[in-house]
N, C-alpha and C positions, 0 to 999 in steps of 0.2 A: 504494500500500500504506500510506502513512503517512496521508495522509488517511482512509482505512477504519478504523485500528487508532484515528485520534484522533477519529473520528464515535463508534465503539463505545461506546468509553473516556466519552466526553461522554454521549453516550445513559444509558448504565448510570451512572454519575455522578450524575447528578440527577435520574434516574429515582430510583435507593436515596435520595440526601439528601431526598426528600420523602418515601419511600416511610419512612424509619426512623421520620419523623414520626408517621405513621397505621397503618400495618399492618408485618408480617412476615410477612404469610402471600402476598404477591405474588412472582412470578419472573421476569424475561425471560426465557425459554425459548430464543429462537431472535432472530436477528440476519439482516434481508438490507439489507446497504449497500450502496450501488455497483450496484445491480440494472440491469445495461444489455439483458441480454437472455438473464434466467436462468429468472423466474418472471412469468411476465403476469396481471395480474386480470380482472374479468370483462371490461373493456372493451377487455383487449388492449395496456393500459400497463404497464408496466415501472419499477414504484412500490417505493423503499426500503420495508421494513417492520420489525414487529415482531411477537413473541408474546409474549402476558403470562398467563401463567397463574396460576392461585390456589390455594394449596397449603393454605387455612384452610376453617372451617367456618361462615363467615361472607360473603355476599355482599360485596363494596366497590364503591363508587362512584369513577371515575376522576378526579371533577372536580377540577381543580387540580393534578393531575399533570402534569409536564412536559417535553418534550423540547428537546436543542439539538445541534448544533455548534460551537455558538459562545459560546465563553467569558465573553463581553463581554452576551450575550443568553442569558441560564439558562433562559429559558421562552418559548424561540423559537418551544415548538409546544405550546397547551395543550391537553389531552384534553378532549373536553365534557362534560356529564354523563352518563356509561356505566357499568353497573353490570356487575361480572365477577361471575357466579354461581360458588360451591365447587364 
């Protein structure tokens, strides 16, 4: 449980400190941490996720957005360049 609550915390953390930068119109919606055997994708793994949606009337581009766990590494996981449509 403590490690789920401080993945979250970390995710939404630097997900917002980048996000305050460039937009306010993005959300994480939804959080699957710890995914052992809740929700499969198409190939049948059992893959942490995210939802991010876009609450503006402007497309944005993901690039340089980034995810962690880990304190010490703030952009453990960079998004590529992906464009969320309004």
């Amino acid at each position: 449980m403590i490690k789920t609550i401080t993945l979250k915390f970390s995710l939404i953390f630097i997900f917002f400190l980048n996000l305050s930068l460039h937009s306010q119109d993005l959300a994480i919606n939804e959080i699957m941490a710890s995914n052992d055997d809740v929700v499969a994708d198409e190939e049948g793994d059992y893959e942490d996720w995210i939802e991010i949606f876009n609450y503006g009337n402007t497309a944005i581009n993901l690039d340089g957005f980034g995810l962690t766990d880990d304190s010490a590494d703030l952009f453990q996981w960079v998004f590529p360049a992906y464009i969320i449509q309004q």
